[in-house]
C-alpha positions in Angstrom: -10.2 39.6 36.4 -11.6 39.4 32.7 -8.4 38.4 31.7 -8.3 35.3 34.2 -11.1 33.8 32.8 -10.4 34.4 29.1 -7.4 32.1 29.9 -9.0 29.8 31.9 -11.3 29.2 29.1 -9.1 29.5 26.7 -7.1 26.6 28.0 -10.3 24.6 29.2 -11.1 24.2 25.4 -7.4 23.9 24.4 -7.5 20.5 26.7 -10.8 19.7 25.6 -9.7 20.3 22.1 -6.6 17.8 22.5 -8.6 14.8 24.2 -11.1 14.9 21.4 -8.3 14.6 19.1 -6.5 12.0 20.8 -9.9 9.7 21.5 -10.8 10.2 17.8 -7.3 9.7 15.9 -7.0 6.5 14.1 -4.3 3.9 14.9 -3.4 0.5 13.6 -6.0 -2.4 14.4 -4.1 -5.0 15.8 -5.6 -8.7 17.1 -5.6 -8.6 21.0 -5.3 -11.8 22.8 -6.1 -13.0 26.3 -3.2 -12.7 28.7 -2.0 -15.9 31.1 -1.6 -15.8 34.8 -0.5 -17.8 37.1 -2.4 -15.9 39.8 -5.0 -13.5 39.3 -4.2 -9.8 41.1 -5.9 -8.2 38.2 -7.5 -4.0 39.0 -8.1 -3.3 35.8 -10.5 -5.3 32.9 -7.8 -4.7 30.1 -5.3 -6.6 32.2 -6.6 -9.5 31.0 -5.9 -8.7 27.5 -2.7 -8.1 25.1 -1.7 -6.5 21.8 -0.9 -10.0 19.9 2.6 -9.5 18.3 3.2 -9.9 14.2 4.0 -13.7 14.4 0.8 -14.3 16.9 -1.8 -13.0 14.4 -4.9 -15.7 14.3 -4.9 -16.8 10.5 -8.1 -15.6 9.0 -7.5 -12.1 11.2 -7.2 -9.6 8.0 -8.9 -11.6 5.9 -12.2 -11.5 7.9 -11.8 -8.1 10.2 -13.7 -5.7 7.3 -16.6 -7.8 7.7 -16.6 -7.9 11.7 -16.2 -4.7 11.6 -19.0 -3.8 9.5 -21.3 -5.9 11.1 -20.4 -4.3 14.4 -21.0 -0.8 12.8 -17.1 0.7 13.7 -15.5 3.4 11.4 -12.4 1.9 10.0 -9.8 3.2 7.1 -7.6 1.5 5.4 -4.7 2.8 3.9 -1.6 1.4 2.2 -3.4 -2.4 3.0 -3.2 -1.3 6.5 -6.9 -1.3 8.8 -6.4 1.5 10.8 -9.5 2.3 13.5 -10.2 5.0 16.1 -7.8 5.0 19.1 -10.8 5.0 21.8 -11.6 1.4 20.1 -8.4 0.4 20.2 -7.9 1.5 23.8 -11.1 -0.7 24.5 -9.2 -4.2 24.6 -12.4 -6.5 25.3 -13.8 -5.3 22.6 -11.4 -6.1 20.2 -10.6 -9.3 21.2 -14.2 -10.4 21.1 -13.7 -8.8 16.8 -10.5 -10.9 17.1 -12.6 -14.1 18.2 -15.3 -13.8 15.3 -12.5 -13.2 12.6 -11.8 -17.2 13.2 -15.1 -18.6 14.2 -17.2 -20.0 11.6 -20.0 -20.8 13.2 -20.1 -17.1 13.9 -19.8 -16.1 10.5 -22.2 -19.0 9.1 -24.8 -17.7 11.4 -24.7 -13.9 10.1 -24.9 -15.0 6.7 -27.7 -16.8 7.4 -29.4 -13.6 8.7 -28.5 -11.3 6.3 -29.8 -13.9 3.5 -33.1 -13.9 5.6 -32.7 -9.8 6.0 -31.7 -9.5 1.9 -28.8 -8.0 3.2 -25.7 -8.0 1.1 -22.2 -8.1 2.2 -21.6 -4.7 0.1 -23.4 -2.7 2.6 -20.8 -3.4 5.6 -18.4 -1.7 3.7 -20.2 1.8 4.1 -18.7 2.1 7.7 -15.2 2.6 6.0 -13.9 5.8 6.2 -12.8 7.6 3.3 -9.6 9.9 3.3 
């Protein structure tokens, strides 16, 4: 009997183990845009969404991400000039399509640099959210 639930745990916090790993890997951060339909039978929310493909990419995209990023306080790592970000972000569409959205709207960006100017904030300190490997 003892030896039933030593395996039952055991593989409990095997699968436990995995997930965390999987939710918390890093993959590439890509620019998601918004899918079009000609009817609307959607079930789930990231239906409405896509992974934009290499030739899609809005232009200021990499240029501006680091400092979306930062200012939305998401761990991020870059690594051969490559963003990479946690896979549960990446898995959350919406969300980074809205990032996708601020990298080319500068009205967005005027109005946070206004703030941190106000705050005495400096662009420096968004970077702190990058990982380190």
């Amino acid at each position: 009997m003892k030896k039933k639930i030593y395996i039952t745990l055991a593989t409990l916090i095997a699968l436990f183990a995995f997930y965390y790993y999987w939710e918390n890997r890093y993959v590439e951060l890509r620019p998601v845009l918004k899918k079009e339909y000609t009817r609307q039978i959607i079930i789930f929310q990231n239906d409405f969404y896509r992974i934009a493909e290499r030739n899609e990419t809005p232009p200021n995209f990499y240029k501006n991400i680091k400092y979306v990023l930062g200012r939305e306080r998401q761990e991020y790592t870059v690594k051969n000039g490559v963003i990479y970000i946690k896979y549960k972000y990446m898995n959350d569409l919406e969300m980074i399509y809205n990032h996708t959205l601020k990298t080319n709207d500068t009205s967005w960006f005027k109005g946070q640099r206004e703030m941190d100017s106000i705050n005495g904030i400096h662009e420096k300190q968004y970077e702190g959210y990058q990982r380190n490997k």
